[in-house]
Phi, psi and omega in degrees: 000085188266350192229125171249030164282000179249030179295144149281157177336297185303312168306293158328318184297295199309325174275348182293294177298336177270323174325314190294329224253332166299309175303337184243359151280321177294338187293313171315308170303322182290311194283349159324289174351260156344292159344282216287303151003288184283343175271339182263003201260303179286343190271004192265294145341307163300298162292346169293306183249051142262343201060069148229154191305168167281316206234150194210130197273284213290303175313299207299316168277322164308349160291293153341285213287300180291003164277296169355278182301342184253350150304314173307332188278329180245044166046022164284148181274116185311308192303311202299324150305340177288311178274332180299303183299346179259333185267324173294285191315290187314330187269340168283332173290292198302291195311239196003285171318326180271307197265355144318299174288327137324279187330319208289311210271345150262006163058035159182050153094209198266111193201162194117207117355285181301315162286000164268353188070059198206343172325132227253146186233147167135178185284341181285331181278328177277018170070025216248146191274183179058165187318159147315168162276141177287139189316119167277004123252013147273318155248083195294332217264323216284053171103333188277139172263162176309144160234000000 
């Protein structure tokens, strides 16, 4: 039903206020979003200048499991949660991998761009040879393990 002028009013409204109620929930999730980011952005920065890996496993599947459990508690479908929380970690592995790769390369720790929170994301940008890793939520199954 794409042309909605032959809507009743009444209808019109009701879809009108829940659209509205959508628009301001993605707004909210994208500035989470951004939020989360910025913390994982400092936490990239730390392990660049600790030498510690970018991807920590053990955190990520306890991350997984308590995402899980908490899409279940709000009546969301956990795997669908699994692939958002898995699509978040890749992207967080690379901003990790780039202020590494900063850090490596000026030998004096994670500074630039990547410690700004401006990082560039994907393998030309983490500096890591071979394809991307696959988008996990277009292909969740391709070969990626939990992180």
């Amino acid at each position: 039903m794409s042309d909605t002028t032959d809507i009743d009013g009444a209808v019109r409204a009701e879809l009108t206020r829940l659209r509205e109620s959508i628009d301001n929930i993605d707004a909210a999730v994208v500035h989470m979003l951004a939020e989360r980011f910025k913390c994982t952005q400092q936490v990239g920065v730390l392990k660049a200048k600790h030498q510690l890996p970018p991807a920590d496993p053990a955190r990520e599947a306890r991350q997984i499991t308590r995402l899980r459990e908490l899409a279940e508690s709000a009546r969301l479908d956990p795997a669908f949660a699994e692939k958002l929380l898995n699509f978040i970690i890749a992207e967080v592995i690379r901003h990790h991998e780039t202020i590494a790769d900063g850090a490596a390369a000026t030998g004096t720790g994670a500074t630039g761009a990547a410690a700004s929170g401006t990082a560039a994301t994907g393998a030309a940008a983490s500096g890591t040879s071979g394809p991307a890793p696959a988008d996990p939520v277009t292909a969740p199954d391709a070969g990626r393990t939990l992180r």
